[in-house]
SEZA-351550 format. One record per residue (C-alpha): residue in one letter; x, y, z. Coordinates in steps of 0.25 Angstrom, whole numbers, plus 5000, padded with zeros to 4 digits. Last residue first. Layout:
N
AXYZ ...
END
This chain:
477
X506149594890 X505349684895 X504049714894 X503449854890 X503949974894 X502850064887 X501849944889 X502049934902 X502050084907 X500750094899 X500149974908 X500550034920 X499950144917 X498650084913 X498650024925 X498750144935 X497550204928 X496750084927 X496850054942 X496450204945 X495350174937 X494950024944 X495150104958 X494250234956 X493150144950 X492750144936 X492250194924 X493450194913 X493350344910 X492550404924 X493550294934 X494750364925 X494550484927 X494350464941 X495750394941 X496550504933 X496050614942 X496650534954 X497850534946 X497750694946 X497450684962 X498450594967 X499650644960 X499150804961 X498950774977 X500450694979 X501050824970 X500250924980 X500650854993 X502250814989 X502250974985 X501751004999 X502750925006 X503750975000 X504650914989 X506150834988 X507050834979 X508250724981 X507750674967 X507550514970 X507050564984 X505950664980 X505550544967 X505250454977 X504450544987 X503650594976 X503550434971 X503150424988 X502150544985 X501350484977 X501450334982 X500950384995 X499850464988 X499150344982 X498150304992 X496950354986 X497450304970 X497950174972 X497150154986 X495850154977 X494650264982 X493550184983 X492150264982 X491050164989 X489650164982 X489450034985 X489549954973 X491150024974 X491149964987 X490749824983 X491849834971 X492849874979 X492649784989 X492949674980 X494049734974 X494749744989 X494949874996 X496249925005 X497049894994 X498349994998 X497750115008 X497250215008 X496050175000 X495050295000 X493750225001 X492350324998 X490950325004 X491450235016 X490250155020 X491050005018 X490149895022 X490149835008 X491549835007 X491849745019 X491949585014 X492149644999 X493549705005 X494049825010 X495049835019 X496149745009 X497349825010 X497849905023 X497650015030 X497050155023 X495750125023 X495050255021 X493750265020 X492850405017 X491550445018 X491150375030 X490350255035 X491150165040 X491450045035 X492850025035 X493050065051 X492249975055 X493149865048 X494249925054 X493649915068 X493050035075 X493450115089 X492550245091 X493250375091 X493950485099 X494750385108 X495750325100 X495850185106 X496150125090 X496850225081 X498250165085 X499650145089 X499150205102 X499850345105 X500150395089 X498750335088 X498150405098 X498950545094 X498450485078 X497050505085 X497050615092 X497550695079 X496550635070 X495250685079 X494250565071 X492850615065 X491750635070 X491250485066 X492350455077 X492950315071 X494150225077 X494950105072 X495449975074 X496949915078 X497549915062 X497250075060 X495750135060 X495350265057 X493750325057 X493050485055 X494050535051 X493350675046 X493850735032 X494250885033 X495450885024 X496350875036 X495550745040 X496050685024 X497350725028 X497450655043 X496650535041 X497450515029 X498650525034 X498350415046 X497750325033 X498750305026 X499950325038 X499350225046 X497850255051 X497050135044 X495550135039 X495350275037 X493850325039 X493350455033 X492150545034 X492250675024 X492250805034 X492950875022 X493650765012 X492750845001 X491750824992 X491150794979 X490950644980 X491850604969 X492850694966 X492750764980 X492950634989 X493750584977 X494750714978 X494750694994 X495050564996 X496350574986 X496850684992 X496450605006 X497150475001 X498250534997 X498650615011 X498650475016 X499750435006 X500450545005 X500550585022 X501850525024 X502550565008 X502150715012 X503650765013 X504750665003 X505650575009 X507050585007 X507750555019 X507150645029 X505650625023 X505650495029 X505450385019 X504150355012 X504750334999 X505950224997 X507250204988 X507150344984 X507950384997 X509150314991 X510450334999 X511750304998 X512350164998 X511450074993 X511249985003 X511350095014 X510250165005 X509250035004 X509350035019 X509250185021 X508050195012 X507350065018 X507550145033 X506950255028 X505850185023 X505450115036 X505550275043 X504550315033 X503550205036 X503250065035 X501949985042 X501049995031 X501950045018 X503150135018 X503750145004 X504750084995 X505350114981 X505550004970 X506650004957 X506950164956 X507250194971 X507550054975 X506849914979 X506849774974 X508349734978 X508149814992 X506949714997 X507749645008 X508749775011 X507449845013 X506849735021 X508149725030 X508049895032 X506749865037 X506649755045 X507949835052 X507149945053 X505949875060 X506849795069 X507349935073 X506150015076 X505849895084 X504649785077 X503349755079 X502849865077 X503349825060 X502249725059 X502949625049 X502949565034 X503649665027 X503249745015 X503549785001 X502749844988 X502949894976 X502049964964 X502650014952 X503150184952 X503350294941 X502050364948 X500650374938 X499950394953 X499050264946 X500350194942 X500750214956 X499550164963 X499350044953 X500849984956 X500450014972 X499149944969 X500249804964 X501349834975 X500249824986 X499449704979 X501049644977 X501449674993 X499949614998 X500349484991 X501849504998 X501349505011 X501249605022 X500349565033 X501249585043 X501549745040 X502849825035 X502449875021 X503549935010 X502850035002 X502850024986 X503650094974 X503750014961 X504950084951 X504450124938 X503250104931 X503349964927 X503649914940 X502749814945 X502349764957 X503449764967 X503549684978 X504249684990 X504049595002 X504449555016 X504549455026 X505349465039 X506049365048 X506449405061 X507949375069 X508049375083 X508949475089 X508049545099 X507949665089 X507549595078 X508649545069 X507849555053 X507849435044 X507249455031 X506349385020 X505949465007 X504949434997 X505149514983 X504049534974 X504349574960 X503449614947 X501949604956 X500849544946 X499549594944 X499949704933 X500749594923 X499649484924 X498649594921 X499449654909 X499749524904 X498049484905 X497649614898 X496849724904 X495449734903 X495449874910 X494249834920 X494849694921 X496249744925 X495649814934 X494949714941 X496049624940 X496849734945 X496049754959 X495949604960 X497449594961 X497649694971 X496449644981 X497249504978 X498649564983 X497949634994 X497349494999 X496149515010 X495949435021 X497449405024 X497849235025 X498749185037 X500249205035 X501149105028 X502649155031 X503349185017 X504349075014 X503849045000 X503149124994 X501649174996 X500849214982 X499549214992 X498649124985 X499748984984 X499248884979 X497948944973 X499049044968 X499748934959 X501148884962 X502248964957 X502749014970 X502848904975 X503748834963 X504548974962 X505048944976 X505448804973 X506148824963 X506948944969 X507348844981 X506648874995 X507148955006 X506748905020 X505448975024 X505349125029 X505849165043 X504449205052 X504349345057 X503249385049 X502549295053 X502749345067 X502049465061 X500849405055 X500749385041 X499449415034 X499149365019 X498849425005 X498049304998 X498649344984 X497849324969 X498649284956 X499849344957 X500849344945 X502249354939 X502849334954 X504349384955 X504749344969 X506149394976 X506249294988 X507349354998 X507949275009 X508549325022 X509749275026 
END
């Protein structure tokens, strides 16, 4: 039988966020200890215990750079700027629910694998969290709370009637048949379904899940239910209730976002702009592709295996045939092979990393040449980076605001499939462009009132409303 650990924490401190392997992933948790005990480990001090881990999770080796900490210092700093009180810091730095989940699943040679998963969610005072669902062995749950927490600021920020959540499952989902993969799926789903629903806590697709793993969460939680509930996830194909544009929102953000700064700030235009883009999944393969048709040269692209420049500027259509081929940028013959790291400091106008968090950090931020960082992805830079690059003279463009699209049009996604109306894809376009743009507007006005960076105003911004929503609900009991 599996066993479920539903953790309420009041705070976290600092968290060491840790890699786990694959066959780590596949180890059964430890024999289940009395409730006593359990609230004995997990009370113990942080210097005990720096990762937050509970008991039974598998102990992986240490990560290089913690999310949850990059998370937590981002507030702090914020917090510092807007003097805010001690309750309200305590209160914004800590996660209102955290569910751990072990499972079995039968593979397809009959042995049975044990997987770890997570959902949290962060907090919940305005409306229902809403936060992808991750597939990838180095989930854990310290990265799921920074990644709940900046999805609480990127939805506060867009002013939608959303918290932030987050979920994943410790594994490397090419390792598994289409069918072990569903039924991983659908057993998570079951796992997690007391956290989640249309108006308590709706899912996404994350790093390593995709529209064909949130159809298989709607259909779970529909046979559960008995009828179906296409409000329960966004993401989803659009045959059962997704909404057009909702694929290309997140990459597409981050060029309509690109392209106001660039000319904001700078006074031009995406038009033969250099740009690099660290990672070429669905973040940074669409952004590639809008921010070329808007006349920006490619110049550099990397994914997981390496990555490949052309100062010319990369052909996009021979190279997503390589990688539709290959599994891979890597071995594409029109550009020279260069590492990830390379690939960060080069010298163009433009960086994109769009892969995973903590890219950036004070150990590589003086060597970054990039003229402006759009963050497409989730915490990619570290406050000590940011502070290096912003001595610099490097422009950061903060993920809540540059890659906030996908959340955008997943509430227009959301709302489509609560009220069986749905839009066209133009509509879905103009609305995600007005969202973006006029809050954008409300952060450069911000960083001219209060006289700061793009990333400590947008922070502002979401916090103050957080905090107006607190004080009109107020505390219950």
């Amino acid at each position: 039988m599996a066993k479920r650990q539903n953790v309420l924490t009041e705070e976290r401190l600092d968290g060491a966020a840790d890699v786990r392997n694959v066959a780590e992933s596949a180890a059964p948790p430890a024999p289940t200890r009395s409730h006593a005990a359990l609230s004995q480990k997990i009370s113990i001090s942080e210097e005990e215990n720096p990762s937050g881990e509970i008991p039974g999770d598998p102990q992986p080796p240490q990560r290089r750079v913690s999310a949850y900490a990059v998370a937590l210092g981002q507030l702090e700093r914020v917090s510092e700027f807007m003097n805010l009180s001690d309750d309200i810091r305590c209160y914004l730095r800590s996660c209102q629910r955290e569910l751990i989940v072990h499972f079995p699943v039968k593979m397809d040679d009959g042995a049975i694998r044990m997987f770890t998963g997570f959902r949290v969610h962060h907090n919940m005072t305005k409306g229902p969290t809403k936060g992808g669902i991750r597939y990838h062995p180095d989930v854990t749950l310290d990265e799921c709370r920074a990644l709940a927490m900046w999805m609480t600021w990127k939805c506060a920020l867009m002013n939608l009637p959303y918290g932030g959540a987050k979920g994943g499952v410790i594994v490397d989902p090419t390792t598994l048949s289409k069918r072990e993969l569903e039924k991983m799926t659908r057993r998570y789903a079951t796992e997690i379904s007391p956290f989640i629903g249309p108006e308590r806590d709706i899912p996404a697709p994350d790093v390593g899940t995709n529209a064909q793993i949130m159809a298989w969460i709607m259909d779970t939680y529909s046979m559960h239910t008995g009828y179906s509930i296409p409000a329960i996830v966004t993401g989803k194909p659009v045959a059962i209730g997704g909404t057009l544009g909702r694929e290309s929102a997140t990459g597409l953000g981050v060029t309509y976002i690109t392209r106001a700064i660039l000319k904001q700030r700078f006074g031009r235009s995406l038009d033969d702009a250099t740009v690099a883009i660290q990672g070429f999944g669905n973040v940074g393969g669409w952004t590639a592709r809008t921010m070329h048709e808007r006349g920006a040269r490619i110049v550099a692209i990397s994914d997981k295996f390496g990555g490949i420049y052309n100062a010319r500027g990369l052909d996009l259509r021979q190279l997503q045939r390589h990688v539709k081929e290959t599994g891979t940028v890597v071995g594409y013959n029109g550009a020279d092979a260069i590492t990830n790291n390379e690939l960060l400091e080069l010298e163009v106008d433009v960086l994109v990393p769009a892969a995973m968090e903590g890219q950036i950090t004070a150990q590589n931020a003086d060597r970054i040449r990039a003229s402006v960082i759009a963050e497409g992805a989730n915490g990619p830079t570290t406050p000590e980076a940011d502070e290096i690059l912003a001595d610099n003279g490097v422009l950061v463009i903060p993920d809540v605001i540059c890659n906030a699209g996908g959340v955008v049009v997943s509430y227009f996604e959301w709302v489509q499939s609560l009220q069986s109306f749905f839009w066209d894809e133009g509509a879905v376009r103009r609305q995600m462009e007005q969202t973006l743009l006029e809050n954008l507007d409300v952060v450069i006005g911000t960083t001219t009132r209060r006289k700061c960076d793009l990333r400590t105003a947008a922070y502002v911004i979401a916090i103050e409303r957080i905090e107006e929503a607190m004080r009109l609900r107020g505390f219950y009991p």
